[in-house]
N, C-alpha and C positions, 0 to 999 in steps of 0.2 A: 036279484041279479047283482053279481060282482060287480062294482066298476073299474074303469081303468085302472086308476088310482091306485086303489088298493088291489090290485094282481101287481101294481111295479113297486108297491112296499111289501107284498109279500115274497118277492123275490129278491128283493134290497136287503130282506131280515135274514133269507136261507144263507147270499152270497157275505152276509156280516159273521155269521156264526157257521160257515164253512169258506173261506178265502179263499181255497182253492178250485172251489167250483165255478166253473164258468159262465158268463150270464146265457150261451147258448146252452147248456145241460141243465140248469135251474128251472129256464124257461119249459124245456123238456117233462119235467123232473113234476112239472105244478101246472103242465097244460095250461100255458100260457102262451100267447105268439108273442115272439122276438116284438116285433113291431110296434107293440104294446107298451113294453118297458124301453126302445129307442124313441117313442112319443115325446117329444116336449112341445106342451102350448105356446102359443101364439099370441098377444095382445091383438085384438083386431084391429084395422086401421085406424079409427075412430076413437080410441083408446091410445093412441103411439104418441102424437103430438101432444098432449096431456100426461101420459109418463116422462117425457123428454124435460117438460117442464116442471113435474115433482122433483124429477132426479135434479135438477137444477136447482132449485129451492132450496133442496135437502143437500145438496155442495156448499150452498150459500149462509143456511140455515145449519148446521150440522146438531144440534141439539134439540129441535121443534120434530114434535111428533107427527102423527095423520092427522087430527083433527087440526092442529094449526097451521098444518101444510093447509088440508081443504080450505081454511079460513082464508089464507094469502091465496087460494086460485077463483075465490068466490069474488076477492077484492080486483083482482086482475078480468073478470068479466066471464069465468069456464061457470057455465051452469054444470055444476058436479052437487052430489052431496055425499054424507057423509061414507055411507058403505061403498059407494062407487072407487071413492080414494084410498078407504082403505083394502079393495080389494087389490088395488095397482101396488099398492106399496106392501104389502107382502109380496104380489110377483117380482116385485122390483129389488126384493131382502131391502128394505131402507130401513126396517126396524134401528133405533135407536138404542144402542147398549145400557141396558139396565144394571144400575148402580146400587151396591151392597151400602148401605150406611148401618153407623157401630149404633147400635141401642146406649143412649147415657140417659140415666136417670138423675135429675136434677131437682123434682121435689115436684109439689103440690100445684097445678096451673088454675087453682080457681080465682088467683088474684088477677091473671090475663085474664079470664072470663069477666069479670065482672068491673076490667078496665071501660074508662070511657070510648063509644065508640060515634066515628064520626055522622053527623046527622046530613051533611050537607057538606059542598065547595067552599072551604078555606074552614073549615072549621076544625078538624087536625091536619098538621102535619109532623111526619115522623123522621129521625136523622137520627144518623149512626156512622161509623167510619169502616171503609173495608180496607184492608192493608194488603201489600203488594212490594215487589220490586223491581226495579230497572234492571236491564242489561248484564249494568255494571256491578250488579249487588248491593248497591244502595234504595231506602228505603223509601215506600212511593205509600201514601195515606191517602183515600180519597171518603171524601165527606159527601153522603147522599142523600135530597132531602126529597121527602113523598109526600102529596098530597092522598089522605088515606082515601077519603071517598073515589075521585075520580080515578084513583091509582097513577096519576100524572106525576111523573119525577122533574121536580120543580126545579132543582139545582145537583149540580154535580160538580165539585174540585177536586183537582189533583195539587199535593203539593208533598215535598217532602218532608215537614213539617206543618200541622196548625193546631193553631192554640187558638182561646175562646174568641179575640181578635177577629180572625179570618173565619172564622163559625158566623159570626154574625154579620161583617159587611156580606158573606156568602149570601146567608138570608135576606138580607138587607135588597141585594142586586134580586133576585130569587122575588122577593115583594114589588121592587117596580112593575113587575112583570106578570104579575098571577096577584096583587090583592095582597092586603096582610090576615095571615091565619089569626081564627079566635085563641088557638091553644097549637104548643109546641111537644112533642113525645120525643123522649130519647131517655138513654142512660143517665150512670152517675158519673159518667166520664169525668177527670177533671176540667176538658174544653167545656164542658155543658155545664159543669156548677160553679164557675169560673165568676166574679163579680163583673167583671164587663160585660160576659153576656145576659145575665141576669137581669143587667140595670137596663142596657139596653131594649131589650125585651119589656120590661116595666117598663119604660117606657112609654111604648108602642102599646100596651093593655094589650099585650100577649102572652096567656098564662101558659107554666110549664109542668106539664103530666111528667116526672118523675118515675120509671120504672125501678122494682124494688132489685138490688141489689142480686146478680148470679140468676137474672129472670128473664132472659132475651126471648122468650115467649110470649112476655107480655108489648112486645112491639115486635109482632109477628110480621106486619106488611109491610116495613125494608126491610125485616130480614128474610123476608121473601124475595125483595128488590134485590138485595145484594147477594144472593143465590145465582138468581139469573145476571146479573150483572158479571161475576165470576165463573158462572157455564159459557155464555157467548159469545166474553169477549175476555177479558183474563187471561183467563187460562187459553187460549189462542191465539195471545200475542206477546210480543217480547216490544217492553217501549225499550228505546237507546235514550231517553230526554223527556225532564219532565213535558215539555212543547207538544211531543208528539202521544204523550200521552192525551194529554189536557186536549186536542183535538178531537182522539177516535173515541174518547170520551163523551165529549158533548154530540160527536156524530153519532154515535150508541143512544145517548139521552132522548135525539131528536126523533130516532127511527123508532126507539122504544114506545114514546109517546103519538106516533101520527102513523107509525105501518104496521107495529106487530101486534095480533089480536091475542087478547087477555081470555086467557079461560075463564074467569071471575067476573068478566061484564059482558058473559056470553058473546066470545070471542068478537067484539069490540075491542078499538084502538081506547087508550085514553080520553083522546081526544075528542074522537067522536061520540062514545060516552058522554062525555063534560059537556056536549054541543046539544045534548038531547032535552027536550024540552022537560023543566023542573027541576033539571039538576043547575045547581047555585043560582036558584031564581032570586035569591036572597042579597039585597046592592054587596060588593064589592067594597071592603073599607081598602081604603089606599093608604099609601105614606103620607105621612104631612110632605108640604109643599121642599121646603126646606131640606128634606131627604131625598127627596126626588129629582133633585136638580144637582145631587153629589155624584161623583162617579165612584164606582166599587173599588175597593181595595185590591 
């Protein structure tokens, strides 16, 4: 048996490849009722106030697929699962425009394979710079640092400028708060192989994994950070001031780690991740006393 369906696309395809046919002589034409092909479904009740709030999600969200839509309605209290949502969200067209990227071949990734990888909480974290600009066409640099296990984004500055300096009180303020990491991953930036940050860091008996030169593979998770950081918020805003950067920044940071679910910690928050038992069961080194009572740069 025909279904509906497909009698209102085989009439859709006659009136594609004759224009001037009319949908009442088509219908004619392929013993079809009219009725048929003026059909359009319905969401049932019970489905509508649950579309209302995907569409809303997906205004707010403009880059988050179906499964991390269903993630934020499972966290707001809708017993949905996963086909249910994506059945709405195809009714709804929310489909998210899928993006062509240029293929560049950049060499050999077994040295990212066989990088260290994090065993536990505070044991890497990774930083990298995403660059930007204001309003005015001046230069806006932000510095992001991740902790790799939890995926928790530990710190984030904006500034129009920084040097190894502000790398490190960054970090420094980034440790009151979260513990000092075993080990630090980043490029060869010169912020990163800078003698202040270096010493500082030796200090602290915080070792620096080194990624090899033209290998941004090999510190894949910011720059998966900074992907998303540049889909969601970025590219959707225009700062006038570093000020009002540096806010919807750390309000990005905040939501990033405590509301949006990570497809990588089975659509868990960071946060809640980090909360689950065994993960950094391992004590917490902190700053000496002495750092801890500084205020950040």
């Amino acid at each position: 048996m025909v279904s509906p369906s497909s009698r209102r696309r085989a009439v859709d395809h006659v009136r594609e490849k004759l224009p001037r046919v009319s949908q009442r002589r088509a219908c004619r034409a392929l013993g079809v009722p009219r009725a048929t092909c003026r059909y359009r479904p319905r969401a049932p009740e019970k489905d509508r106030a649950l579309a209302r709030r995907m569409r809303a999600l997906s205004s707010r969200h403009p880059r988050f697929g179906y499964r991390r839509i269903a993630a934020l309605l499972r966290q707001e209290g809708f017993a949905v699962n996963r086909k249910r949502v994506q059945r709405l969200w195809r009714l709804e067209a929310l489909a998210v425009p899928r993006r062509q990227r240029k293929r560049r071949r950049l060499g050999d990734a077994s040295a990212g394979r066989a990088r260290r990888t994090a065993a536990g909480r505070n044991d890497v974290w990774s930083m990298d710079f995403v660059a930007d600009r204001t309003s005015d066409g001046r230069a806006l640099r932000v510095l992001v640092v991740l902790d790799e296990h939890t995926r928790v984004c530990v710190a984030v500055k904006a500034a129009r400028s920084i040097v190894g300096g502000d790398v490190l009180q960054a970090l420094l303020a980034a440790m009151r708060r979260h513990g000092v990491p075993r080990h630090v991953r980043c490029d060869n930036g010169p912020e990163f192989v800078g003698r202040t940050l270096r010493e500082g860091l030796a200090g602290l008996e915080v070792a620096t994994l080194y990624i090899e030169p033209g290998s941004p593979w090999q510190n894949g998770h910011v720059e998966s950070l900074n992907g998303r950081l540049r889909d969601e918020l970025l590219r959707r805003e225009d700062f006038d001031t570093i000020e009002e950067a540096a806010a919807l920044l750390e309000r990005w940071r905040v939501e990033y780690n405590t509301k949006r679910p990570h497809s990588a910690l089975g659509y868990l928050t960071p946060v809640a991740f980090a909360a689950r038992a065994g993960v950094g069961s391992a004590p917490l080194r902190r700053l000496p006393r002495k750092l801890m009572t500084r205020t950040a740069g």
